[in-house]
N, C-alpha and C positions, 0 to 999 in steps of 0.2 A: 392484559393477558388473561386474567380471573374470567373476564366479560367474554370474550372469545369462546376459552372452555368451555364457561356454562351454557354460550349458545350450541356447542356441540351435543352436549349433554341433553339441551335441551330436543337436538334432531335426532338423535338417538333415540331419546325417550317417543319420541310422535312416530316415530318409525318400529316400535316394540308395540306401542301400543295400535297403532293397524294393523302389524301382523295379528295381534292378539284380538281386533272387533273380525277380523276376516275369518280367522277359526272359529270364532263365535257363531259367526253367521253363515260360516258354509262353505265357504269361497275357496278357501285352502285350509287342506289338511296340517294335522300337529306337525308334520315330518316334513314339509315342505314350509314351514315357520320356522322351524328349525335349520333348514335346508338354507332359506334366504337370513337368519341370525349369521352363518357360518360365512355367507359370499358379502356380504357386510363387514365383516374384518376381513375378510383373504382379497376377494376381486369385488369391491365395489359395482364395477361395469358390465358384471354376470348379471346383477340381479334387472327384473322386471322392470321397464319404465315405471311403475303404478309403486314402487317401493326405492327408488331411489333418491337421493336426498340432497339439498345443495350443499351441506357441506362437504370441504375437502378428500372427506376419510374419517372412517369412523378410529376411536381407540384401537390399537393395536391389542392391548390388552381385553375386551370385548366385557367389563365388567358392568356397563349399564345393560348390558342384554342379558344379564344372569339376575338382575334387581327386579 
């Protein structure tokens, strides 16, 4: 069960962290990083093919997105 978690954790984190080389580089604005943080925990199936992730569902709680 721990193992599982942590691979969530871990697709969360790879998914924070492209939103965060994308603002870096250009690609998407803060607000629209923010915009796909948010469709991440509410509609997974809103966001962008290019940000979507194979896990199930992110936390409900969204606290690797605030790390």
């Amino acid at each position: 069960m721990l193992f599982v978690a942590s691979l969530f954790a871990a697709d969360e984190a790879a998914f924070v962290n492209r939103l965060e080389n994308d603002v870096a580089s250009g690609k998407i604005t803060r607000g629209q990083s923010i915009a796909y943080q948010l469709m991440a925990v509410r509609d997974p199936n809103a966001l962008p093919q290019k940000y979507r992730t194979s896990a199930p569902g992110f936390t409900r709680s969204g606290t690797a997105l605030l790390i």
